[in-house]
C-alpha positions as CSV (number, residue, x, y, z in Angstrom):
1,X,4.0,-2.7,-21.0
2,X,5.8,-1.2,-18.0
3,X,7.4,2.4,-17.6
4,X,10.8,1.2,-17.5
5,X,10.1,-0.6,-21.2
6,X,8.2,2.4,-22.3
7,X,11.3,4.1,-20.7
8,X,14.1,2.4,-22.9
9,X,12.1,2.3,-25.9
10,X,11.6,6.7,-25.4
11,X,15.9,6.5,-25.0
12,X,16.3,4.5,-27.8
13,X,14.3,6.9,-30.1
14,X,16.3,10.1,-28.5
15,X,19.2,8.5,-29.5
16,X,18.2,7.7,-33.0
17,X,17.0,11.1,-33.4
18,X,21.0,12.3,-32.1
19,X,19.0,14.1,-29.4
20,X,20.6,14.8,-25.5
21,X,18.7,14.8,-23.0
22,X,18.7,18.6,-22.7
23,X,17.9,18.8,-25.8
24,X,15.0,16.3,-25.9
25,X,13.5,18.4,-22.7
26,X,13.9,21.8,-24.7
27,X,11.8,20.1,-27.4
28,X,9.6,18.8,-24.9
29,X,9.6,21.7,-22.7
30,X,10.5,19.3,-20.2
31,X,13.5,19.5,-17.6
32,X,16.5,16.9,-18.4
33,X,15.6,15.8,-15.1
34,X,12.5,14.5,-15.8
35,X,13.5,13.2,-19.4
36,X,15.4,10.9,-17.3
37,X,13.1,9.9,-14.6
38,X,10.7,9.4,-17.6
39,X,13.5,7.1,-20.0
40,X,14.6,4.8,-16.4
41,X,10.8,4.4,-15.9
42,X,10.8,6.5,-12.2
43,X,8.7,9.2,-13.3
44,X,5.8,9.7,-11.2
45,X,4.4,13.2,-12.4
46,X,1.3,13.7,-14.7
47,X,0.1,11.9,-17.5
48,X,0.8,15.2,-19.2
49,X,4.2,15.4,-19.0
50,X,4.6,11.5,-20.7
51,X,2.1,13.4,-24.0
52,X,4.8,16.1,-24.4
53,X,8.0,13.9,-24.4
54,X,6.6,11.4,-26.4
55,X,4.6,14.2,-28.7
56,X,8.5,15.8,-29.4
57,X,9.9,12.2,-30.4
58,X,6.7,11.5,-32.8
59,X,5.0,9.5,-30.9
60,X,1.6,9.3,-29.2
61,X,0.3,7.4,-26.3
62,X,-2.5,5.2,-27.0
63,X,-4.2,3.4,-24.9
64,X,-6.5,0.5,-25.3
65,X,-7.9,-0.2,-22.1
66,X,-8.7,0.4,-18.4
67,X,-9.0,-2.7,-16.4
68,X,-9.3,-2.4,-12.6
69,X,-6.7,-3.6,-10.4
70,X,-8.3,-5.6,-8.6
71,X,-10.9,-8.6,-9.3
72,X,-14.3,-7.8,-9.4
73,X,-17.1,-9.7,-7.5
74,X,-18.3,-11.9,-10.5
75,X,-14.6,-12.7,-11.5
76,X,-14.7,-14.0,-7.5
77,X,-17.8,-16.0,-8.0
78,X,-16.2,-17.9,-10.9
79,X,-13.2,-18.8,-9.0
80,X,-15.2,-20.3,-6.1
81,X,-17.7,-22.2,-7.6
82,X,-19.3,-25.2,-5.9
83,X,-20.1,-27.3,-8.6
């Protein structure tokens, strides 16, 4: 899922909650400014920051797995086999 998904779906749930901005950062203790990078997915402060909006709206962030970005020398291997 990308930030500008993870974006709309935080701006849905503000909405649902009848919640501006401003007040979503109060909860938060976040700026409206950043509430807004956060819900058009251009928000590139710390991890931290995502916890406490998403903490205020009642959700968590959960993650499931760390995969490197690039391919690793064995995924290489497979790809180039001489068989």
């Amino acid at each position: 899922m990308d930030l500008e998904n993870i974006g709309l779906q935080l701006k849905e749930e503000r909405k649902r909650q009848g919640l501006t901005q401003a007040q979503a950062g109060s909860l938060a203790g976040l700026d409206d400014s950043i509430i807004s990078r956060i819900e058009h997915g251009r928000y590139q402060g710390s991890l931290k920051g995502y916890r406490r909006y998403l903490s205020s709206l009642g959700f968590q962030l959960a993650v499931e797995k760390v995969t490197p970005a690039r391919p690793q020398l064995d995924d290489l291997r497979g790809m180039f086999d001489d068989d």
